[in-house]
N, C-alpha and C positions, 0 to 999 in steps of 0.2 A: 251199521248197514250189514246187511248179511246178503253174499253172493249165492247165490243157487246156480248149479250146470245139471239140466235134463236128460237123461236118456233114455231112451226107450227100452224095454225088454229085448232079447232075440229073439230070431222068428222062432215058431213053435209049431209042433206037428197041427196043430187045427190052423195056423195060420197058410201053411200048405194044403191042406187039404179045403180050405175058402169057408171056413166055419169061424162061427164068433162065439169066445169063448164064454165073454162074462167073467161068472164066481168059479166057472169049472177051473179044475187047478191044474192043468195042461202042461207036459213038460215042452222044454227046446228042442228044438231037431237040430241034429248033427248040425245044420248052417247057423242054428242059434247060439251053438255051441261056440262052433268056432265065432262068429261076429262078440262074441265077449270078452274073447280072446283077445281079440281085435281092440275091443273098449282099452282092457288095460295098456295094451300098448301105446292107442294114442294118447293117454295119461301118465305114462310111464317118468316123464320130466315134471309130474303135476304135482299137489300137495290138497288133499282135502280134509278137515276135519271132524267129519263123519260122510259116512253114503247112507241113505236112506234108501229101506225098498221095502213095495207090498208087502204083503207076507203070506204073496202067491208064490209057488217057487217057481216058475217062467221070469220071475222077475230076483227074486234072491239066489235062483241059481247064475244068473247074467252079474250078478254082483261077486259071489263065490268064486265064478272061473276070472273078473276079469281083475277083483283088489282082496282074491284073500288072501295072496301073500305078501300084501304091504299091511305096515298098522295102525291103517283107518279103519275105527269101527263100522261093522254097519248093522244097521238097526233096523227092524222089521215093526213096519207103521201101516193097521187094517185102514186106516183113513185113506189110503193112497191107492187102494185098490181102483180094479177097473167097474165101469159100472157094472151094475147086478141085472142082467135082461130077463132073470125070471125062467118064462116058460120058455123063450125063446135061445136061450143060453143054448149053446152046441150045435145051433142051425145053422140055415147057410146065413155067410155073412151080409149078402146084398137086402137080404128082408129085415138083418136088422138095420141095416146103413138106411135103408128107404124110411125106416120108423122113426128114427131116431129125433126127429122136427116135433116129432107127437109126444114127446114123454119131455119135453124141458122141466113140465113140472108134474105131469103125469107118470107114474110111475108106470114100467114095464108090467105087465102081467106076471106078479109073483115077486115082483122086482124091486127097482126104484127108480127115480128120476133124476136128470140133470141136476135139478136144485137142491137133490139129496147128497147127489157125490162134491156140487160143490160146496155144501154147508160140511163136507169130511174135509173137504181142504179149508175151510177159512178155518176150523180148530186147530189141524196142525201148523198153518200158519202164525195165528196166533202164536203156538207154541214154541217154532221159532224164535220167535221176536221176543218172547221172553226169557229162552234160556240160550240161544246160538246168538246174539247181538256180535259183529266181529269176524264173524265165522266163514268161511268156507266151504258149503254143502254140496253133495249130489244128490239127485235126486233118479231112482231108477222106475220108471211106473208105467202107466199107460195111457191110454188115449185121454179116460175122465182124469189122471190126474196133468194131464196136460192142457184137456180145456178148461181145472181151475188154476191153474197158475196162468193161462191165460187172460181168464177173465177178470180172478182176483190181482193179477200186479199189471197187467196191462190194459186192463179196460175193453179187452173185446166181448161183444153179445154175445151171448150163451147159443142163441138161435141161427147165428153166424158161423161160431166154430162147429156145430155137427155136422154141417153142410160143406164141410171143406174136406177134399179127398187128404188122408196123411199120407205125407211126404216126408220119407226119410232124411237126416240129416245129421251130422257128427257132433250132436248134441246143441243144445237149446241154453241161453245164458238169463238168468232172472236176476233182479234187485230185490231187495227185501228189505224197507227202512221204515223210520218214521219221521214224518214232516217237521219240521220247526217255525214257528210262528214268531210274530211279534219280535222287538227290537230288544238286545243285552242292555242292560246298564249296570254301573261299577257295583250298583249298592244291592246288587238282586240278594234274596234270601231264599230257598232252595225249600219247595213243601212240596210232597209228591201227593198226586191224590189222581181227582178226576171231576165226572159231571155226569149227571143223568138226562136224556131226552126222555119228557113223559110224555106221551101220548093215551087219549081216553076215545077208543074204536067207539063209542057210543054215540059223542058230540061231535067227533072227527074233531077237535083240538088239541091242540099239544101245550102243556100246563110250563108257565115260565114266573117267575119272579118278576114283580114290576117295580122299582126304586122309590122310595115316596121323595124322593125330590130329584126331580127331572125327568119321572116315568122311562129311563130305560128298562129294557127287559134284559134278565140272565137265567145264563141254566142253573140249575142247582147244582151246586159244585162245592169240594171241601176238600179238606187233605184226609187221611187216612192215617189212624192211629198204628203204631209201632206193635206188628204182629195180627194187622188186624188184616183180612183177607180182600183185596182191592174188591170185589162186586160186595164181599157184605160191608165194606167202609160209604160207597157210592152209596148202596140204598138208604144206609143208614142216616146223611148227609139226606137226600132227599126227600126221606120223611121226615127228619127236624126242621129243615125248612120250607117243606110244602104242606105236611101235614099225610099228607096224600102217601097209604100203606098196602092198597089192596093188589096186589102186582098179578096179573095174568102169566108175562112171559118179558125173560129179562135177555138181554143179547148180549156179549161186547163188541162193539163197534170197530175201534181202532185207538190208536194211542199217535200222541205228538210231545212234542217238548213246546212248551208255549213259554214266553216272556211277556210278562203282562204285571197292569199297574192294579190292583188291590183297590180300588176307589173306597170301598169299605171299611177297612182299615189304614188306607193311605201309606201301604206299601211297595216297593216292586219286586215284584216273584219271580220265579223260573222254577217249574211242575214238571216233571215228567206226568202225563196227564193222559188217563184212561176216560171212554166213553162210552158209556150203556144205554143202549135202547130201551125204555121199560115201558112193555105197554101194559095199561092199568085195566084189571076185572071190573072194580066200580071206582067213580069219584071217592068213594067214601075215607073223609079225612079226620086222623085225630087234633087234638089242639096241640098249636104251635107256642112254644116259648122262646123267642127268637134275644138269640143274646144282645147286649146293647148296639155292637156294632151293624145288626143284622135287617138293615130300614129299609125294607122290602113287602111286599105280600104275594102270593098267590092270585094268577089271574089265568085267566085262557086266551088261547090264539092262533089265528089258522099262520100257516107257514107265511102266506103274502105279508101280514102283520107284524110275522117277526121280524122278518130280514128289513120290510122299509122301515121297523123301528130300528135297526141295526147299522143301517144306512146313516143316521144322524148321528152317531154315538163311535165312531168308529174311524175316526182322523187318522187317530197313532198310530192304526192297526193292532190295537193290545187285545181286542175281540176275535181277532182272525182264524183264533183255535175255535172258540163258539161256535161261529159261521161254519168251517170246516165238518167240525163232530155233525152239526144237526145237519147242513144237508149229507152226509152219508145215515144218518138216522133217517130220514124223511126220506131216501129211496130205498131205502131197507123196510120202512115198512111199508114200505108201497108193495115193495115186493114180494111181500109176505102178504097180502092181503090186507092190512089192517088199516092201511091209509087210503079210503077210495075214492077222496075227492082235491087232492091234492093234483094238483095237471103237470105232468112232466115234459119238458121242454123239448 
């Protein structure tokens, strides 16, 4: 688990003067100054293992005056920037607060949108999770990076947080982990890998494994060879058992630790376990050589289909990573466009 602590920038001459900055690179004013000041002293008893910040200086100067003379690094991340407003950038602030409901996924004029700043946070989150595991961060940014650590660790609507006037406070606390599924047993064997959700924007169905005996369905999933890079081990895994190569746009999801029973091999694992969205250009599939243990095919099926087939097949809860990955796949692509018939609850 990785703890994150928020804080905002100091104020800045355009924040005085009722202007929204954007990408403009705006310094502090003497009150922003000193309020950084102020940061490192309420931290003074603290201990962080990096500070992150823009690498706006209104935001690494806030870092500078308030931990440069402790020795946490801190690290300057475009991902964390404030949104881009474009043409708008250095006006007064109230026309762009009143816009702001309009660009979730439309982008500002010149600019970009809510969905833009926060597909910058789910990268650097990801990145997180794969090199801070343990850690202790700060985070110093701004408003867009505060409605994606909103939205991505807490679950609030994107069209919710613009709407909310900010309200200062002595910093913001986030969790940063990955879930664990299914039940330990003595005998587990340790294969780290992942699983692909494929979806085909054409048929609106999402491509699964169907078992020849008993017709459950699975994602296509495999371990990952030693040095071989987790998204090209995934695909690679999903075209040897789907067949299915022609990939439009590949995502990562998320990751879990899952303990689960191997019904295929009549094992029980425990994965650290990566999941890819892969939405497909065409069906078009090459031939499958599916090794012996591999008694499955290639079929399709709308999301209802899978989950009531998942419903029978899922006593021990050794599927519960499955379930998991594919519904955050199947509102991801929804919300990308790609899934338009899928009904959300």
């Amino acid at each position: 688990m990785i703890t994150i602590i928020f804080e905002a920038h100091g104020t800045t001459l355009d924040n005085e003067a009722g202007l929204a900055s954007g990408w403009n690179n705006v310094a502090l004013s003497p009150l922003g100054e000193q309020q950084s000041r102020e940061m490192g002293e309420r931290y003074k008893n603290d201990r962080f293992d990096a500070v992150f910040t823009s690498d706006l200086q209104r935001a690494t100067k806030s870092a500078e005056l308030a931990f440069g003379s402790r020795q946490w690094p801190i690290i300057q991340d475009r991902r964390l920037r404030e949104c881009d407003y474009g043409d708008l950038a250095g006006g007064p602030n109230e026309i762009v607060e009143a816009q702001k409901s309009a660009h979730l996924t439309e982008p500002f004029p010149n600019g970009e949108s809510y969905a833009q700043t926060t597909e910058r946070m789910r990268s650097f989150l990801n990145d997180l999770l794969r090199d801070r595991d343990g850690q202790r961060i700060m985070i110093i940014g701004h408003r867009a990076t505060q409605y994606g650590l909103e939205h991505l660790l807490n679950g609030a609507p994107m069209e919710a947080l613009v709407t909310v006037r900010f309200k200062w406070q002595p910093g913001w606390e986030y969790r940063l982990s990955i879930p664990e599924f299914g039940t330990s047993r003595a005998d587990e064997q340790r294969r780290d890998g992942g699983c692909g959700v494929v979806f085909d924007p054409h048929t609106q169905r999402y491509a699964v494994g169907k078992d020849d005996d008993g017709g459950r369905f699975r994602l296509f999933s495999g371990g990952v060879e030693p040095g071989e890079a987790m998204q090209a081990g995934i695909l690679r895994e999903v075209t040897e058992e789907s067949g299915l190569d022609d990939f439009l746009y590949v995502e990562k999801i998320g990751e879990a630790l899952a303990h689960y029973h191997n019904s295929l091999k009549n094992l029980n694992r425990v994965a650290h376990a990566h999941c890819f969205l892969v939405i497909l250009k065409s069906a078009h599939a090459v031939p499958v050589q599916h090794e012996a243990h591999e008694k499955f095919s290639l079929t399709w099926a709308t999301t209802g289909e899978i989950f009531d087939n998942w419903k029978l097949w899922n006593e021990d809860h050794g599927i519960d990573h499955w379930i998991y990955f594919f519904q955050k796949s199947v509102a991801r692509a929804i919300e990308l466009g790609y899934d338009t018939t899928t009904k959300t609850k």
